[in-house]
TIMI-2910 file (N, C-alpha, C, CB; in pm, 1 decimal, decimal comma, always signed):
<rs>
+----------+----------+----------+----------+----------+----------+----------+----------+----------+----------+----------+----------+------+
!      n_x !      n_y !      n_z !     ca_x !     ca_y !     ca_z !      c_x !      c_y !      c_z !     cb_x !     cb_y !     cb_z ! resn !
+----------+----------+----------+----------+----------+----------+----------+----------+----------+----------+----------+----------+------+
! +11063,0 !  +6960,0 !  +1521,4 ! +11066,0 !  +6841,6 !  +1604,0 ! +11206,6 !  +6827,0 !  +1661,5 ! +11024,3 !  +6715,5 !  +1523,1 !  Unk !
! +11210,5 !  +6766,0 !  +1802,0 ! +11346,4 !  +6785,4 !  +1889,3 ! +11419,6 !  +6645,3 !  +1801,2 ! +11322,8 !  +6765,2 !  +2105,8 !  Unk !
! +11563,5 !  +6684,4 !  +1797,1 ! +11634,8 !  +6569,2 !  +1723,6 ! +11598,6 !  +6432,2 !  +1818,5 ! +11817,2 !  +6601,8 !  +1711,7 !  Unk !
! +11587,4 !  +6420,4 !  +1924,3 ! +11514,4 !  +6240,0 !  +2006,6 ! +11412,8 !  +6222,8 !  +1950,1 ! +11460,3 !  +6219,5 !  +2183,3 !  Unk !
! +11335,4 !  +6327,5 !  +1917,1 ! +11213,2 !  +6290,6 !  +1866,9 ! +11229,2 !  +6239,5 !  +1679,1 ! +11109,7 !  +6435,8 !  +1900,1 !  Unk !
! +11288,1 !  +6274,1 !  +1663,9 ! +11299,7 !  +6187,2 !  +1518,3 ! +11372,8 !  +6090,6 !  +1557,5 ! +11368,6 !  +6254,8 !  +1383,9 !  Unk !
! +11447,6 !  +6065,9 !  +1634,0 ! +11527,5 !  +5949,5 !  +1618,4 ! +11419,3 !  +5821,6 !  +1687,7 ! +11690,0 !  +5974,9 !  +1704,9 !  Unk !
! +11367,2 !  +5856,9 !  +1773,1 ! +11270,5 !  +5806,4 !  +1833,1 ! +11173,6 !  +5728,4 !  +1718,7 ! +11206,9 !  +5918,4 !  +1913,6 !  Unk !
! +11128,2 !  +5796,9 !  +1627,1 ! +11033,6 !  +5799,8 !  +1528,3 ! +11119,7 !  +5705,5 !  +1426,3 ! +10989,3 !  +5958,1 !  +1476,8 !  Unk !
! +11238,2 !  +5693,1 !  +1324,5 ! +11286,8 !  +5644,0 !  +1272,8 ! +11290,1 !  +5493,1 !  +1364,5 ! +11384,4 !  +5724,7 !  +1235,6 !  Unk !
! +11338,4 !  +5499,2 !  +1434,3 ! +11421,9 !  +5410,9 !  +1511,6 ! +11293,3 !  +5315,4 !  +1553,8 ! +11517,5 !  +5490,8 !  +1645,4 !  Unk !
! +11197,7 !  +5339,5 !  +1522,8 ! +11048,6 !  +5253,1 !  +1598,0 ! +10966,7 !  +5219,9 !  +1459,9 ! +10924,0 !  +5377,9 !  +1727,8 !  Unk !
! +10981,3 !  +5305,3 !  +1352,6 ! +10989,6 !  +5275,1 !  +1240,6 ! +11012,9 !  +5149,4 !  +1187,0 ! +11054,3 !  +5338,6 !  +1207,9 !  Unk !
! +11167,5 !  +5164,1 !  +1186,1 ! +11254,4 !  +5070,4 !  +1131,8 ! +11228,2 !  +4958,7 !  +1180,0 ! +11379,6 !  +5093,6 !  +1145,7 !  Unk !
! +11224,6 !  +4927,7 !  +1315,3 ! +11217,0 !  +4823,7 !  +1419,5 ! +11085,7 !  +4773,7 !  +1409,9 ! +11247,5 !  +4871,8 !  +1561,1 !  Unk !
! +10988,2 !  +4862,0 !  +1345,8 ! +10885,9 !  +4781,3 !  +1322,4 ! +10914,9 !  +4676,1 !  +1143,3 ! +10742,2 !  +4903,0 !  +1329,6 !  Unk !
! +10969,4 !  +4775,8 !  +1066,3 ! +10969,7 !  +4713,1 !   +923,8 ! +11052,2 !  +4585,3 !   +936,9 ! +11036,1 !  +4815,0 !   +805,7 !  Unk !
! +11146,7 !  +4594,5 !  +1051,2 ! +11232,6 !  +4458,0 !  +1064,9 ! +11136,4 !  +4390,1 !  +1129,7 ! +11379,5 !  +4457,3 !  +1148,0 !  Unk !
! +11050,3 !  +4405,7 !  +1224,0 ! +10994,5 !  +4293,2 !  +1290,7 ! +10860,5 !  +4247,9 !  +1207,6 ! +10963,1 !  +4332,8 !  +1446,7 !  Unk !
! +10837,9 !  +4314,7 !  +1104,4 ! +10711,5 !  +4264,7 !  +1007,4 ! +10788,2 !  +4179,5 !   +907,4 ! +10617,2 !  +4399,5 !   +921,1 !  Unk !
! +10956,2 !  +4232,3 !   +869,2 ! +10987,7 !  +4149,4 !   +764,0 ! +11049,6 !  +3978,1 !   +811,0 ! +11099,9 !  +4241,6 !   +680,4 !  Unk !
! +11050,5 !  +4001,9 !   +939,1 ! +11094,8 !  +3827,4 !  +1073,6 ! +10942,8 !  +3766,3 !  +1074,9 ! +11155,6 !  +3880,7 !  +1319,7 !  Unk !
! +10832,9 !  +3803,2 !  +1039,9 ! +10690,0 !  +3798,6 !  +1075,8 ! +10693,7 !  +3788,9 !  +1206,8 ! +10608,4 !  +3691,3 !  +1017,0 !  Unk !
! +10709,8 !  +3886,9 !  +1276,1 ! +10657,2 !  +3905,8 !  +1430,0 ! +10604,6 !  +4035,2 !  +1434,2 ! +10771,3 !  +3892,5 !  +1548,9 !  Unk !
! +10448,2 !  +3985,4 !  +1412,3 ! +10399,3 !  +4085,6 !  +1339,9 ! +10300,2 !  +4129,9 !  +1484,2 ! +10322,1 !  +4035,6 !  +1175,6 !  Unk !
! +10289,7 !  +4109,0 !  +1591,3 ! +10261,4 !  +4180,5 !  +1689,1 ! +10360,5 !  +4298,2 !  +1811,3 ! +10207,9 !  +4081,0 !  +1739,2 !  Unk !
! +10481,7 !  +4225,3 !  +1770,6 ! +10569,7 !  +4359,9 !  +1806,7 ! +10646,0 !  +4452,9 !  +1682,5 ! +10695,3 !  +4306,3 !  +1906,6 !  Unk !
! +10557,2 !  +4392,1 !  +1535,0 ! +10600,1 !  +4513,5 !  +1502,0 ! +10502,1 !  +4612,9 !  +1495,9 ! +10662,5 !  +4508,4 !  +1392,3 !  Unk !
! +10378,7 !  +4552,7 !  +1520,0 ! +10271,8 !  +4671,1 !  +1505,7 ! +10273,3 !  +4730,5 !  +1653,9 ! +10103,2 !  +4614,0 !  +1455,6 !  Unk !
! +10366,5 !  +4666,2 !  +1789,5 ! +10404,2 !  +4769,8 !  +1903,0 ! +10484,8 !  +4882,2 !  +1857,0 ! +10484,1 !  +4704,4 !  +2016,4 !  Unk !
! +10636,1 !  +4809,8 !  +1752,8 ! +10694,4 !  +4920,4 !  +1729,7 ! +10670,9 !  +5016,9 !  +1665,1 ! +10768,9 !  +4905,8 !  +1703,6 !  Unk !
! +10537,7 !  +4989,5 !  +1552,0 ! +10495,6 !  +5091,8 !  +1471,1 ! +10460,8 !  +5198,1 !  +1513,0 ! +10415,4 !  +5065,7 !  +1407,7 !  Unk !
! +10357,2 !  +5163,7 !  +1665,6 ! +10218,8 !  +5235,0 !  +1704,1 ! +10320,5 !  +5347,7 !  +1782,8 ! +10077,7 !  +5128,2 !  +1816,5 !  Unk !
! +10444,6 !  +5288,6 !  +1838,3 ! +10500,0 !  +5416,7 !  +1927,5 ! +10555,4 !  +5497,7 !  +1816,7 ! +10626,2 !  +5381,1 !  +2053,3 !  Unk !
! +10639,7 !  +5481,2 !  +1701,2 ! +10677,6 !  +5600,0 !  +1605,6 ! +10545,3 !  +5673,9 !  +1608,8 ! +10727,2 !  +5554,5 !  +1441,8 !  Unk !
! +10437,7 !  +5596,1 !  +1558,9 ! +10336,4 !  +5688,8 !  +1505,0 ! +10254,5 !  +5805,6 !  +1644,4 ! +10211,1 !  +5570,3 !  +1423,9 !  Unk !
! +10281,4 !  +5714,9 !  +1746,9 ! +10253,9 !  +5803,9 !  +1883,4 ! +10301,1 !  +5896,1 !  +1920,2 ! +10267,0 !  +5761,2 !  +1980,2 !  Unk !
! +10457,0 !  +5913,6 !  +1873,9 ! +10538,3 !  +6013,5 !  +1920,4 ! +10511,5 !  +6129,8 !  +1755,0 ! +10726,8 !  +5936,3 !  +1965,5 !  Unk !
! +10447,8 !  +6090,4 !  +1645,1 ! +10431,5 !  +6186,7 !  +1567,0 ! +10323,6 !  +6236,1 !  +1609,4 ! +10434,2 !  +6161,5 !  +1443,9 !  Unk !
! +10246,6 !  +6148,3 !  +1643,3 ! +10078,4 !  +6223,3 !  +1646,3 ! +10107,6 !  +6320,8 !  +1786,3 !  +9907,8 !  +6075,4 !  +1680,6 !  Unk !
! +10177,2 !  +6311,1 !  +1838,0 ! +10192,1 !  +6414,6 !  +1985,2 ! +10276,8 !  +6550,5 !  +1875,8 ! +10337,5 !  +6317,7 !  +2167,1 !  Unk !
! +10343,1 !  +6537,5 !  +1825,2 ! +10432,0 !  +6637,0 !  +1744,1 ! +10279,0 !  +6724,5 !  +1669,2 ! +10567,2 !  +6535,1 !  +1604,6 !  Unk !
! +10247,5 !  +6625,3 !  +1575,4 ! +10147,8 !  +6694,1 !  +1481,2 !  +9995,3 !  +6648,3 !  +1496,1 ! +10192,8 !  +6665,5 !  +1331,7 !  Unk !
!  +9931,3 !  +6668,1 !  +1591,3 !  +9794,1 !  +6666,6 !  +1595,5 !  +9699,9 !  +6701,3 !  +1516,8 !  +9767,3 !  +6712,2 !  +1668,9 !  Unk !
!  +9707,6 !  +6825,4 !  +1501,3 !  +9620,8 !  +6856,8 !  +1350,1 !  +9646,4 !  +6798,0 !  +1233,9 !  +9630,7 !  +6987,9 !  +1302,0 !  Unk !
!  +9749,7 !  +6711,5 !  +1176,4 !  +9740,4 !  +6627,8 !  +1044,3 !  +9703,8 !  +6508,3 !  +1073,3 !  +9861,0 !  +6615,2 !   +964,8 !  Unk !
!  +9732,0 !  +6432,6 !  +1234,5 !  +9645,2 !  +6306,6 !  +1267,5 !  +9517,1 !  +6343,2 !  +1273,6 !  +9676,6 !  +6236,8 !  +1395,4 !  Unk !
!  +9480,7 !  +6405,4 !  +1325,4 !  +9310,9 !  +6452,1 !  +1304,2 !  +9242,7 !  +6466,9 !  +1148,5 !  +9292,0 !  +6616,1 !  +1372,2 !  Unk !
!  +9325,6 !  +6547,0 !  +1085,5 !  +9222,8 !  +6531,0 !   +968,0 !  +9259,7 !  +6376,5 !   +914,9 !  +9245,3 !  +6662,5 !   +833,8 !  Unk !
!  +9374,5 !  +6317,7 !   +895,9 !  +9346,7 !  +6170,1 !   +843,4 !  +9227,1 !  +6130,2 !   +952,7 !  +9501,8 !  +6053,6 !   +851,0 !  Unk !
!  +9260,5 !  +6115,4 !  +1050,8 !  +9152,7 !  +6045,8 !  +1099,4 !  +9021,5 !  +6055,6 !  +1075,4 !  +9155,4 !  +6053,2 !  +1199,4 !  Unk !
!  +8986,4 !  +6184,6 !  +1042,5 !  +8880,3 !  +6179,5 !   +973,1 !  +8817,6 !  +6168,9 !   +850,5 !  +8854,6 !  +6232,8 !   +995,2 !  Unk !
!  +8941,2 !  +6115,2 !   +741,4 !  +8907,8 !  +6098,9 !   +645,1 !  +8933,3 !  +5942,9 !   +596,7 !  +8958,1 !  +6197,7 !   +583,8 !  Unk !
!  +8977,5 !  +5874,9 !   +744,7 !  +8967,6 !  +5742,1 !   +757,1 !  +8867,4 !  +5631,6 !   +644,8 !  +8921,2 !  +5740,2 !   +896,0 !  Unk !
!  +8739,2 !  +5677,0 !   +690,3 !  +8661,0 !  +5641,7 !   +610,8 !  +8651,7 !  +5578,4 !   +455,9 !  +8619,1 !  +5722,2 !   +622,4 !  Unk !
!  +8690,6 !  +5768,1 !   +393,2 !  +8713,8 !  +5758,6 !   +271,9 !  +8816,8 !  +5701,0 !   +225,5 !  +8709,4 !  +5850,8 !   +230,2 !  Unk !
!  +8870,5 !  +5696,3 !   +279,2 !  +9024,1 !  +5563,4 !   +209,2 !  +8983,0 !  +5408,4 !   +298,1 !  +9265,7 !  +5634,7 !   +291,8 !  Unk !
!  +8934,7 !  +5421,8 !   +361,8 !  +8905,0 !  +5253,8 !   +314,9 !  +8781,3 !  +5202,7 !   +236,1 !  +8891,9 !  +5165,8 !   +443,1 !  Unk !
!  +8687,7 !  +5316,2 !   +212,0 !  +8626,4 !  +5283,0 !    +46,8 !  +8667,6 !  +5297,5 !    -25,8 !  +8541,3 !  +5321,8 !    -10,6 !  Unk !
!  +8741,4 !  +5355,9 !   -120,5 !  +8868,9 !  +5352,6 !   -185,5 !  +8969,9 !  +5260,9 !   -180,1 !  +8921,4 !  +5442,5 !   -159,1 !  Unk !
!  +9018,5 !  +5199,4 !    -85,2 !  +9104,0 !  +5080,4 !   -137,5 !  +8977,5 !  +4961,9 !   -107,3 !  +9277,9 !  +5053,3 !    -36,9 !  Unk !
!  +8885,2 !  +4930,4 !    -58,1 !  +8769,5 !  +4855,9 !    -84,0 !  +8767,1 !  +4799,9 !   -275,7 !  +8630,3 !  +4972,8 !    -31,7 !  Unk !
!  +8732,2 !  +4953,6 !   -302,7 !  +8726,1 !  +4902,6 !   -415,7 !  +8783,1 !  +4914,9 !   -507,2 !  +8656,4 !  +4907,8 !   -446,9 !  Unk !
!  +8907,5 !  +4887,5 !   -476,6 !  +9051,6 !  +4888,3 !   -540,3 !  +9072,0 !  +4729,2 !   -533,0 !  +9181,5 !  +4988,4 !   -446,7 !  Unk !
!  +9060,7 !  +4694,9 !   -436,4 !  +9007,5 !  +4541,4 !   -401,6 !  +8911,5 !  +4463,8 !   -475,3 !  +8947,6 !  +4538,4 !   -280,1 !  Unk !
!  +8776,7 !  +4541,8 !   -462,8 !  +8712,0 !  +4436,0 !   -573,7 !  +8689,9 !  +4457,6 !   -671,2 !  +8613,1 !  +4386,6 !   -562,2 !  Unk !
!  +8853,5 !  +4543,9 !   -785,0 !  +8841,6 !  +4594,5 !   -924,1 !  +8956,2 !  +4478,8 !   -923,3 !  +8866,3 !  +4778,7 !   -977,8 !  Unk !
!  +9036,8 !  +4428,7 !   -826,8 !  +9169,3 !  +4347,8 !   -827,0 !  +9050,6 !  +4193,3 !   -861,2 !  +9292,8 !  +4358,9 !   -633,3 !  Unk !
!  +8937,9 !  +4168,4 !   -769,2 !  +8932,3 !  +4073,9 !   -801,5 !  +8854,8 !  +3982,6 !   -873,9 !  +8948,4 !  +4057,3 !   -740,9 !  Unk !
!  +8768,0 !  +4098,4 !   -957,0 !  +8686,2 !  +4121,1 !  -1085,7 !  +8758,1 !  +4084,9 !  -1197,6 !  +8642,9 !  +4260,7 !  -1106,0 !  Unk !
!  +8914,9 !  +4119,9 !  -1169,7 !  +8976,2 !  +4126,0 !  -1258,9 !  +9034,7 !  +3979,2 !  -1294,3 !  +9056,9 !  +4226,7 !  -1236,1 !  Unk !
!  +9098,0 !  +3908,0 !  -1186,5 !  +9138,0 !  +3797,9 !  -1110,6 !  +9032,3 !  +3681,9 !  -1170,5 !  +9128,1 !  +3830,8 !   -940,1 !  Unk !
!  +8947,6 !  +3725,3 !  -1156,5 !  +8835,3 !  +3601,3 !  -1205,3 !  +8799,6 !  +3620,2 !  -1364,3 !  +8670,5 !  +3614,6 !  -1108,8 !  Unk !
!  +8798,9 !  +3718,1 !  -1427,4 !  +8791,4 !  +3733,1 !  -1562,6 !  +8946,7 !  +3649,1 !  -1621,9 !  +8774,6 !  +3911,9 !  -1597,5 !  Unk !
!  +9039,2 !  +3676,3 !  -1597,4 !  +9163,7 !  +3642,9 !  -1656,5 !  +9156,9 !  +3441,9 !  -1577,2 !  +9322,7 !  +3787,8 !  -1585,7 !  Unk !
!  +9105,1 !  +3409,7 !  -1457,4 !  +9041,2 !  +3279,8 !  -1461,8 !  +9007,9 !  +3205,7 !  -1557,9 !  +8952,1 !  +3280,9 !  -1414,7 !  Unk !
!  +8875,9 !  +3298,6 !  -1600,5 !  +8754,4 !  +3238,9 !  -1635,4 !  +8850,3 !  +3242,3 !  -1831,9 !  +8564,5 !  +3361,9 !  -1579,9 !  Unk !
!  +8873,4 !  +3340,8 !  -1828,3 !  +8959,2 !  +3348,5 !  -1979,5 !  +9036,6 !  +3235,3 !  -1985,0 !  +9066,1 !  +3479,5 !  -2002,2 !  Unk !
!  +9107,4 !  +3190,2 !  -1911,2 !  +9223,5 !  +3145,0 !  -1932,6 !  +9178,9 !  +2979,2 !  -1911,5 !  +9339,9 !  +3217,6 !  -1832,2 !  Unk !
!  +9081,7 !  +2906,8 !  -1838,2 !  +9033,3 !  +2777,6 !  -1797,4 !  +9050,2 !  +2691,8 !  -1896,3 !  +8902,0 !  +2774,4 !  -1757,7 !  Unk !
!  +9133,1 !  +2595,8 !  -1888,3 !  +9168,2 !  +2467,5 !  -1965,6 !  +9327,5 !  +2492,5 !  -2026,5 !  +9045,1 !  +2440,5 !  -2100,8 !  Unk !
!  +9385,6 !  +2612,3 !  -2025,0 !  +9499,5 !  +2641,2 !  -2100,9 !  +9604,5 !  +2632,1 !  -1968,3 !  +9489,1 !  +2796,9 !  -2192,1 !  Unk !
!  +9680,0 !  +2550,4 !  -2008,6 !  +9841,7 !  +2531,9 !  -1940,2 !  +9864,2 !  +2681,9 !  -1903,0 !  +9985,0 !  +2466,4 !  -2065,1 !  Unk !
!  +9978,1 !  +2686,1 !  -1764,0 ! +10053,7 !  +2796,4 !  -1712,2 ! +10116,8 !  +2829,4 !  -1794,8 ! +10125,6 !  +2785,7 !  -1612,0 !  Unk !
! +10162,0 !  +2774,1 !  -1877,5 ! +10299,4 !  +2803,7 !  -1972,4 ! +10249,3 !  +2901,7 !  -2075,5 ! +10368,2 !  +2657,2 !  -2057,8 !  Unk !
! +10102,5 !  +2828,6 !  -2136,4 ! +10111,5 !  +2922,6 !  -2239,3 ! +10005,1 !  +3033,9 !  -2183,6 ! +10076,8 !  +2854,9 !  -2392,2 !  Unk !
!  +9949,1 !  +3051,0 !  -2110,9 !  +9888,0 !  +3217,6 !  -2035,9 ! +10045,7 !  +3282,5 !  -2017,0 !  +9778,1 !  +3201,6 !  -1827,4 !  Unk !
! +10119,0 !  +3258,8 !  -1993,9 ! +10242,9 !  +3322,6 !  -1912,9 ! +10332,5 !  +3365,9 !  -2087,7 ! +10350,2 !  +3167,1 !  -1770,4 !  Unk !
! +10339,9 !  +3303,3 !  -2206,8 ! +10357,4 !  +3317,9 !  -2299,9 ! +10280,4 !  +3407,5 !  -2375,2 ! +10366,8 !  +3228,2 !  -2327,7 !  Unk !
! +10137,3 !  +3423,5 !  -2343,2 ! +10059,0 !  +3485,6 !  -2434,4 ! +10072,6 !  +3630,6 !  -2301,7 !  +9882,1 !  +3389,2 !  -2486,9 !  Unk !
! +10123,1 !  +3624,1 !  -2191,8 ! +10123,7 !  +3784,7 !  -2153,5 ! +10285,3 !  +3808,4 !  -2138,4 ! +10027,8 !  +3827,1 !  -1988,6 !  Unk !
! +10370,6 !  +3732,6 !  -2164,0 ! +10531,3 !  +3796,3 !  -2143,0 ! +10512,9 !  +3892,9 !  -2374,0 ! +10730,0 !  +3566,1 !  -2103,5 !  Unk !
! +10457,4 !  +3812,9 !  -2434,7 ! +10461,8 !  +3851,4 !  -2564,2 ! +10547,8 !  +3767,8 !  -2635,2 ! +10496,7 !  +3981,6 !  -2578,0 !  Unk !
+----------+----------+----------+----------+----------+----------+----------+----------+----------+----------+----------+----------+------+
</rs>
């Protein structure tokens, strides 16, 4: 990759992680989409196979999601009537 082209890529990067961490979160997903534009022109064949395995990772964090919130409601349902203090006592040890 030509050295503009990484800098390009960093530099749209970054500018996105700063503009998600200001929450201006529509120019940072502009600045994201051009790093990631100027990679996917570099490497086509590794955007292609993610892209096609798109799918399978968002069933996979799906249900990574509803093992988070299976979980979330058990430690609820455990914990109902007992003060913050002492759940937070009975898991620090």
């Amino acid at each position: 990759m030509d050295s503009w082209k990484k800098a390009v890529v960093a530099g749209a990067i970054g500018a996105g992680a700063i503009l998600f961490m200001k929450r201006r979160f529509p120019a940072g997903v502009l600045a994201t989409g051009l790093g990631l534009a100027v990679l996917a022109s570099e490497y086509p064949e590794h955007f292609e196979r993610v892209r096609r395995r798109l799918p399978e990772y968002f069933e996979r964090g799906m249900q990574v999601m509803e093992m988070a919130g299976r979980a979330g409601r058990r430690l609820t349902w455990a914990n109902a009537g007992r003060s913050a203090m002492e759940v937070w006592e009975e898991i620090s040890g």
